[in-house]
Backbone as CSV, one residue per row, in Angstrom:
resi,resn,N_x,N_y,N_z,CA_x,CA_y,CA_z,C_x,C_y,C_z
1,UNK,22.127,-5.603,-3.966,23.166,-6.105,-4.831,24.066,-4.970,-5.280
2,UNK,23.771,-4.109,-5.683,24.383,-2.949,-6.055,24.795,-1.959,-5.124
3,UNK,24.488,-1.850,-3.898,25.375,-1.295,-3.005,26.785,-2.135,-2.921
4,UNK,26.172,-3.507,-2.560,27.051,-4.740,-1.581,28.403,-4.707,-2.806
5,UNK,28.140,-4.318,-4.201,28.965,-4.544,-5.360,30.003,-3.492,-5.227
6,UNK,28.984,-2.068,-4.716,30.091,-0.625,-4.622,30.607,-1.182,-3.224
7,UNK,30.196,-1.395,-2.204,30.936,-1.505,-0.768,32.189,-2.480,-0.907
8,UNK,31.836,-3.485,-1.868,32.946,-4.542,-1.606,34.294,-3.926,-2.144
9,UNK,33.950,-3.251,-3.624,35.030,-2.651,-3.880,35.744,-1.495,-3.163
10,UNK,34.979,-1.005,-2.148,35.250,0.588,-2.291,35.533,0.663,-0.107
11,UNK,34.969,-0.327,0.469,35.369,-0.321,2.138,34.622,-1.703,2.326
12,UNK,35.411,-2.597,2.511,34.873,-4.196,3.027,34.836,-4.146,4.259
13,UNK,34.454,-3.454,5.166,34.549,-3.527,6.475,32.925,-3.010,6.154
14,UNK,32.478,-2.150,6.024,31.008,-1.511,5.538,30.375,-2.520,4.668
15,UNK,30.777,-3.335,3.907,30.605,-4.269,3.087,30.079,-5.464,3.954
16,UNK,30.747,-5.883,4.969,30.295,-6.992,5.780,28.942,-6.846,6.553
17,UNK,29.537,-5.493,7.251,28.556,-5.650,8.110,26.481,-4.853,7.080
18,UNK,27.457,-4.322,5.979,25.627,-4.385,4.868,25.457,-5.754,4.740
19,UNK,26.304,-6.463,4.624,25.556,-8.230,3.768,24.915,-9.102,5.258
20,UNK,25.915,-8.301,6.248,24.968,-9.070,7.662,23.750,-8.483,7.918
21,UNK,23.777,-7.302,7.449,22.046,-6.430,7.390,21.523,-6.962,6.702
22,UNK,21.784,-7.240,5.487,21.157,-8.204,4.327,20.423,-9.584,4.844
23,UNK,21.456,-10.285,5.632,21.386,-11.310,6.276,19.741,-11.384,6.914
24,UNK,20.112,-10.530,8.114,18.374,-9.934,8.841,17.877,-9.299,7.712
25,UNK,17.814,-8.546,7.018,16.743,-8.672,6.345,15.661,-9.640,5.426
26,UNK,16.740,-10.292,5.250,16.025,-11.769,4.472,15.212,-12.967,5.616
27,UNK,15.775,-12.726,6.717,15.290,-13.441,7.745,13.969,-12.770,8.414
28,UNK,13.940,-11.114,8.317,12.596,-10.463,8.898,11.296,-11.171,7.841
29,UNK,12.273,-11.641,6.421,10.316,-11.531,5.720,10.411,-13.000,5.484
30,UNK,11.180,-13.737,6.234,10.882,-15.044,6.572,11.480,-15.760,5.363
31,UNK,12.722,-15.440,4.656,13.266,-16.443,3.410,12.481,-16.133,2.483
32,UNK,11.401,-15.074,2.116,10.634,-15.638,0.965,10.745,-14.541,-0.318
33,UNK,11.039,-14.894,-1.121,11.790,-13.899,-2.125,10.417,-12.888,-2.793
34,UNK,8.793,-13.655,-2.696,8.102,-13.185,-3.326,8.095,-11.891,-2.161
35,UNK,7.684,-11.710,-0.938,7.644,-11.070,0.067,8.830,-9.944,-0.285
36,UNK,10.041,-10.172,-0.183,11.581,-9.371,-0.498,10.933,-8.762,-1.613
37,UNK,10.234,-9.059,-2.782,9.873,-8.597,-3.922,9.234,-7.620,-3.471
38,UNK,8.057,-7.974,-3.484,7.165,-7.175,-2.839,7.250,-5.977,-1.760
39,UNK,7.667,-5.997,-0.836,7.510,-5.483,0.333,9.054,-4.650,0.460
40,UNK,10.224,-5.366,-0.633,11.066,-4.413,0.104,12.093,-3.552,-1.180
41,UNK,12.617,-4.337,-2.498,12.625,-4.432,-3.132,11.773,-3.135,-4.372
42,UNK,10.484,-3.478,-3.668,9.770,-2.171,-4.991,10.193,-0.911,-4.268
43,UNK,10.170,-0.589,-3.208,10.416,0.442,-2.900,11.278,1.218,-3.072
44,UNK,12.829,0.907,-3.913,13.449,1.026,-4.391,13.339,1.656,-5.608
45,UNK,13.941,2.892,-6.409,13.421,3.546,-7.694,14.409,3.058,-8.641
46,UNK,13.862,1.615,-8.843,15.079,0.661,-9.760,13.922,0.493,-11.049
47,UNK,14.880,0.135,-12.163,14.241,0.172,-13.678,13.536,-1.497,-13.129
48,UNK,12.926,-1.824,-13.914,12.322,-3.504,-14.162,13.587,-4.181,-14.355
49,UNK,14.202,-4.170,-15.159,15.561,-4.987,-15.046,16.132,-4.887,-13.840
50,UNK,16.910,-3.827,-13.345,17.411,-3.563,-12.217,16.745,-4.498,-10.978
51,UNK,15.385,-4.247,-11.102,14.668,-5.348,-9.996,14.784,-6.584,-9.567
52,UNK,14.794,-6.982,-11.436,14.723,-8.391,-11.426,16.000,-8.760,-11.254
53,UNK,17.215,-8.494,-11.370,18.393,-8.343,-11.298,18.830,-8.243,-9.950
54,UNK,18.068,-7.742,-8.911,17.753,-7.782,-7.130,17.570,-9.197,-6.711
55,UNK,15.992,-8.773,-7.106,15.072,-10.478,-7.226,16.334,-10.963,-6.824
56,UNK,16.565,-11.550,-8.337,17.007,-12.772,-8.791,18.617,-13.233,-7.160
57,UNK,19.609,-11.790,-7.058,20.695,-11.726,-5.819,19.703,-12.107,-4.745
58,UNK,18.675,-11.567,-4.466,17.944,-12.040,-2.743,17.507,-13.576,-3.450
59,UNK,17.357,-13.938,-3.621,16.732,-15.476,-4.364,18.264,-16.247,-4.369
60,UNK,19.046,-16.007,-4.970,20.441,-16.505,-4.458,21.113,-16.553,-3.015
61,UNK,20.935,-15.268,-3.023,21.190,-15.893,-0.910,20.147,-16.434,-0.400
62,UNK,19.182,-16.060,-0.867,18.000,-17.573,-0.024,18.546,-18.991,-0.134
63,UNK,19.193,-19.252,-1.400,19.151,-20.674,-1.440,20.714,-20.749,-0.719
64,UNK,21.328,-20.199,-0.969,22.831,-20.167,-0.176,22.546,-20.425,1.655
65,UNK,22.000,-19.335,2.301,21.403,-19.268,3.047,20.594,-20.709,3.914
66,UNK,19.757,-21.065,2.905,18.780,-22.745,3.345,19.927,-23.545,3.340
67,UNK,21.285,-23.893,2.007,21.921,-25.042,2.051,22.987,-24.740,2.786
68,UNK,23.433,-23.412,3.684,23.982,-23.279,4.811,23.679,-23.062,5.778
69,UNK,22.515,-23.491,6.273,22.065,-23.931,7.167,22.290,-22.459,8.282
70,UNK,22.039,-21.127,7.824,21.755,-20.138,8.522,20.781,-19.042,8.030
71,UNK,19.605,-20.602,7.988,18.075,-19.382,7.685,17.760,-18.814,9.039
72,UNK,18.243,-19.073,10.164,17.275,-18.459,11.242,18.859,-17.973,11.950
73,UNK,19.994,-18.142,12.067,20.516,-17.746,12.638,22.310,-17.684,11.584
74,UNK,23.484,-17.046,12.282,24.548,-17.445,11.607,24.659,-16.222,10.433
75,UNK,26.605,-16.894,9.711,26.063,-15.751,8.545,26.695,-16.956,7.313
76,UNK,26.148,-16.417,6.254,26.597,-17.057,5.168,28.204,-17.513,4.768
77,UNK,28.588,-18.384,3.944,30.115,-18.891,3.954,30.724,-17.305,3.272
78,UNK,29.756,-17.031,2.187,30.370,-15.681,1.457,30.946,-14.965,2.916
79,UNK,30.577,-14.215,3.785,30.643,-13.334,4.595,31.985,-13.848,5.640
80,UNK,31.875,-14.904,6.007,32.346,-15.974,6.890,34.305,-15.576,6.014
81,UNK,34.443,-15.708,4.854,35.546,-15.930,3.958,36.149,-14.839,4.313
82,UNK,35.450,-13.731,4.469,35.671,-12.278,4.329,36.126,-11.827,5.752
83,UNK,35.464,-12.154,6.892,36.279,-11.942,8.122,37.121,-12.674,7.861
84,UNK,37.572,-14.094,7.817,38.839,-14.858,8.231,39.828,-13.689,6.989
85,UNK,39.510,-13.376,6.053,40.662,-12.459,5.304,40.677,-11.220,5.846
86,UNK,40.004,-10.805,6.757,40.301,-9.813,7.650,41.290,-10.468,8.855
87,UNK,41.097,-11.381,9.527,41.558,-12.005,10.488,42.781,-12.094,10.227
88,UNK,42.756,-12.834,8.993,44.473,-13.245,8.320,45.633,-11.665,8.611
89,UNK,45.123,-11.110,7.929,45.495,-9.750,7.594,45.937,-9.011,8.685
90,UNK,44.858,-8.918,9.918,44.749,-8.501,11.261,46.106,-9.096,11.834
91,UNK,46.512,-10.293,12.158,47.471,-11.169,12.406,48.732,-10.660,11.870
92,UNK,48.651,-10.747,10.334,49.781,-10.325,10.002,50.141,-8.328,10.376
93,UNK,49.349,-7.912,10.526,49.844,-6.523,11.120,50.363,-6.185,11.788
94,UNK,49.899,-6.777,13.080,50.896,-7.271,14.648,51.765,-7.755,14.812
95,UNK,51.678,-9.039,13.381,53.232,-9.907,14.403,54.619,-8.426,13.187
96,UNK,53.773,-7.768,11.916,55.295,-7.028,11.489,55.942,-6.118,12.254
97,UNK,56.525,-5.591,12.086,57.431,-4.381,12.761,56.931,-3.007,12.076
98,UNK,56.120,-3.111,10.745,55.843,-2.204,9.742,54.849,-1.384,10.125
99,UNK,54.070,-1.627,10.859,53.091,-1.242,10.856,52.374,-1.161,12.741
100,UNK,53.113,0.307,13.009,53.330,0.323,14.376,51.988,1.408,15.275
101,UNK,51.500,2.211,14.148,50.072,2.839,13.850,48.618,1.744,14.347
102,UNK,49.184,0.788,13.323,47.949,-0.180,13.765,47.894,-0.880,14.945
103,UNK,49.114,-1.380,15.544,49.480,-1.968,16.453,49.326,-1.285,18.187
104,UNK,49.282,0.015,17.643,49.320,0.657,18.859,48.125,1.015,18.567
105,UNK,47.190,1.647,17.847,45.812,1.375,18.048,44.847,0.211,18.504
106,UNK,45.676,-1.226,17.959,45.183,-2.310,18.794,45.041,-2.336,19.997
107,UNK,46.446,-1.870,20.604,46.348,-1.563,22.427,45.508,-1.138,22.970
108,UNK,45.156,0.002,22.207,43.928,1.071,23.156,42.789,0.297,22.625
109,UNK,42.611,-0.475,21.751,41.624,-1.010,21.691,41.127,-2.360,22.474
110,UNK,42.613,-3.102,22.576,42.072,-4.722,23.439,41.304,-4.811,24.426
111,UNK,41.344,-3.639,25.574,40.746,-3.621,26.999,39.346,-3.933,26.609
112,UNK,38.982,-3.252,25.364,37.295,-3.041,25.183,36.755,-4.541,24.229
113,UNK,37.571,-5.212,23.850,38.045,-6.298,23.066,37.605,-7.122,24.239
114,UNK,38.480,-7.083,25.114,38.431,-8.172,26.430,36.971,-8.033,27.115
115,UNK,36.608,-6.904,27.459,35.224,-6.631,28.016,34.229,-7.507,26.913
116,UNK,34.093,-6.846,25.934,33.369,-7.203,25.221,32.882,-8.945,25.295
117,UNK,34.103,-9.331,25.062,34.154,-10.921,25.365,33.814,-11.701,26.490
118,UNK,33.779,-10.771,27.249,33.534,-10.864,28.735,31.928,-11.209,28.859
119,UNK,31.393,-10.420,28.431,30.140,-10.306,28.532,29.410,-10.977,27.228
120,UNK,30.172,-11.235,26.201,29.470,-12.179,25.152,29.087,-12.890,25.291
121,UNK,28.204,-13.687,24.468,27.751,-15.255,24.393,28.738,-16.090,23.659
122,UNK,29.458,-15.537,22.196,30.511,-16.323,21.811,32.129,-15.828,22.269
123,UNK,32.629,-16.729,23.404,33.445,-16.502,23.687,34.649,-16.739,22.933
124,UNK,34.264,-17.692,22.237,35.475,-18.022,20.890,35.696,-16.972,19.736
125,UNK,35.082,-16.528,19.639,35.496,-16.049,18.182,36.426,-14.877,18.375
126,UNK,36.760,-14.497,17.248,38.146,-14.038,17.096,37.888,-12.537,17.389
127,UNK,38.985,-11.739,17.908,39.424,-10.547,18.413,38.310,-9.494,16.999
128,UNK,38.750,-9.913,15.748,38.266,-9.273,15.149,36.723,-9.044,14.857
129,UNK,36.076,-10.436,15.125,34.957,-10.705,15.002,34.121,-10.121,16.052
130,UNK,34.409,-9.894,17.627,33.961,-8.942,18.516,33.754,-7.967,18.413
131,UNK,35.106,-7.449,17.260,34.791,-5.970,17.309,33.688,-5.535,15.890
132,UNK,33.592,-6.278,14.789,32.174,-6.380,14.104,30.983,-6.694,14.375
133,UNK,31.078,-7.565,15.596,29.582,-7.713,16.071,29.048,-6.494,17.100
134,UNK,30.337,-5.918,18.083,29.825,-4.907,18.734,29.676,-3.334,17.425
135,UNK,30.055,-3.192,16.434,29.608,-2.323,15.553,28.297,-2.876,14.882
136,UNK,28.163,-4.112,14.806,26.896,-3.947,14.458,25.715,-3.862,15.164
137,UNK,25.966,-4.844,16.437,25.168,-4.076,17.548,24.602,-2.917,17.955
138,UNK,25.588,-2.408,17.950,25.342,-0.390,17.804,24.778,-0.129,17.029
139,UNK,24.991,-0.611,15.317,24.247,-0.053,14.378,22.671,-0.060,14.658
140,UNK,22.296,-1.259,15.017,21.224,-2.311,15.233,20.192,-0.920,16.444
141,UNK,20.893,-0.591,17.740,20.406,-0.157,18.823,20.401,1.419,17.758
142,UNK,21.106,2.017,17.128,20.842,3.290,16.423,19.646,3.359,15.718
143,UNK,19.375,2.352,15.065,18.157,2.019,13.969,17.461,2.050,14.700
144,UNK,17.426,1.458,15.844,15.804,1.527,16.850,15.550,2.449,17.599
145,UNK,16.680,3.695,17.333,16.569,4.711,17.903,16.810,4.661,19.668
146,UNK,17.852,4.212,20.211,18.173,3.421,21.433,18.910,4.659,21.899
147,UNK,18.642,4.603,22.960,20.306,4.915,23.464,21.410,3.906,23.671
148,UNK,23.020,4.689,23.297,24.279,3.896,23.858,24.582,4.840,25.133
149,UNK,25.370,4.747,26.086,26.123,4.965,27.135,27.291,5.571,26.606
150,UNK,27.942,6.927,27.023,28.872,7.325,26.970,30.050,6.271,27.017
151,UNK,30.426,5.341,27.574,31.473,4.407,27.860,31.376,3.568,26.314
152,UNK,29.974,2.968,26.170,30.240,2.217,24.810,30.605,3.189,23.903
153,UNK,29.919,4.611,23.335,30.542,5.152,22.421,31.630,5.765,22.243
154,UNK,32.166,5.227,23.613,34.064,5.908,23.240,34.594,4.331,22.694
155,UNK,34.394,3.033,23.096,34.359,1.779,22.776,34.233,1.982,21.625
156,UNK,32.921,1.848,21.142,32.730,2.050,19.675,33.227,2.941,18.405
157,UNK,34.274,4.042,19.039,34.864,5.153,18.346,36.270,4.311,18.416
158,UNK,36.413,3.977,19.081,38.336,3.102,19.293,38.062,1.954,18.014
159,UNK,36.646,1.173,18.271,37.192,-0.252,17.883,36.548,0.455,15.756
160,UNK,36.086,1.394,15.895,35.943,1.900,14.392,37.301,2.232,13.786
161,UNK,38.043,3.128,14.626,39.235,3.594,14.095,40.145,2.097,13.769
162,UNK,39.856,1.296,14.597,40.990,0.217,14.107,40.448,-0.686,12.999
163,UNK,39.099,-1.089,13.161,38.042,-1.359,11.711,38.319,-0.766,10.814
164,UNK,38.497,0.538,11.027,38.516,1.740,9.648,40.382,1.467,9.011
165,UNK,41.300,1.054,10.241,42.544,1.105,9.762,43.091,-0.415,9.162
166,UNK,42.214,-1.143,9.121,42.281,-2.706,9.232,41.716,-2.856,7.351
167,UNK,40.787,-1.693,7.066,39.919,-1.908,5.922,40.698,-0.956,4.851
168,UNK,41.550,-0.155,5.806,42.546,0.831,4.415,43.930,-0.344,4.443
169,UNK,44.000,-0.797,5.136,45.583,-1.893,4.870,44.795,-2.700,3.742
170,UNK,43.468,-3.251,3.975,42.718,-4.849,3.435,42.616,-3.968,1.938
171,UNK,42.511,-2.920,1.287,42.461,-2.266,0.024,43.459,-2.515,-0.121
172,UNK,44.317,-1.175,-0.095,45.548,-1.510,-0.225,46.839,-2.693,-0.620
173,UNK,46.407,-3.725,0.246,46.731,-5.226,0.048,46.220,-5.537,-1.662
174,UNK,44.951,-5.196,-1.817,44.623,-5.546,-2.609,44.758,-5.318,-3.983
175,UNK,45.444,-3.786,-3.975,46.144,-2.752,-4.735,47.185,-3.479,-5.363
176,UNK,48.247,-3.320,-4.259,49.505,-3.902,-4.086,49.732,-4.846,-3.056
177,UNK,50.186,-5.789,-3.066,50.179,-6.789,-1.701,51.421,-5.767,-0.751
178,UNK,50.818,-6.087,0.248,51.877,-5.117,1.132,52.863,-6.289,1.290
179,UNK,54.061,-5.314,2.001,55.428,-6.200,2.484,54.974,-6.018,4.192
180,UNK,54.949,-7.324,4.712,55.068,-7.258,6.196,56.478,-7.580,6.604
């Protein structure tokens, strides 16, 4: 809760893809908040309040979670809101004239965009959403101590820089609404 509180304010692009970690994590100990308590939760050097104050956020996305119908798979509507306002945003960058940095970083990025999709299972989803699932992917294969392939981590260095430039406009916006 208290990361997801600093991330949201501070880089929502890092923000998403922690609450989709969040996501699997609530799904590794099977939905069950006493377990989250227990097992993941204490380990944490949080006061008793602070805990229960955890608790209580993993116990809220459990039930969010069950009545959206993505206990075993999917991500929550919270998360879901947050790409399409990336998406929105994404859209409007391209079609302005203002913002010719981002646009031309898109380029070097689509080829790996298109691959990506290529080889996905969801072929629908949006340009932006490929490129968060292949960062989290990566994250995912890092944690397990994997190797990537030279080819994905130049992939994965392109589609960050435009993540990373997508999440200083999405502040910003939020600052001041930009003019497109």
């Amino acid at each position: 809760m208290y990361i997801a509180q600093h991330l949201r304010e501070t880089n929502i692009a890092e923000y998403l893809l922690y609450m989709w970690q969040i996501e699997d994590t609530v799904r590794a100990f099977g939905c069950s908040i006493s377990r989250i308590t227990r097992e993941y939760i204490s380990r944490f050097e949080y006061t008793d309040e602070q805990k229960d104050e955890e608790a209580d956020w993993f116990g809220n996305l459990i039930m969010m979670m069950n009545r959206e119908g993505c206990r075993d798979k999917g991500h929550l509507q919270i998360n879901k809101v947050v790409m399409m306002q990336l998406e929105e945003l994404h859209t409007q960058l391209l079609q302005s004239s203002k913002f010719p940095f981002y646009s031309s970083e898109y380029y070097k990025v689509l080829p790996f965009i298109v691959e990506l999709r290529n080889k996905g299972a969801n072929k629908d989803e949006s340009e932006i959403e490929t490129c968060f699932n292949s960062l989290y992917g990566v994250m995912m294969l890092r944690l397990r101590q994997k190797d990537i392939s030279p080819d994905t981590a130049h992939a994965v260095k392109e589609i960050t820089t435009l993540v990373g430039m997508l999440n200083d406009y999405y502040l910003k916006d939020r600052q001041e609404p930009l003019e497109f």
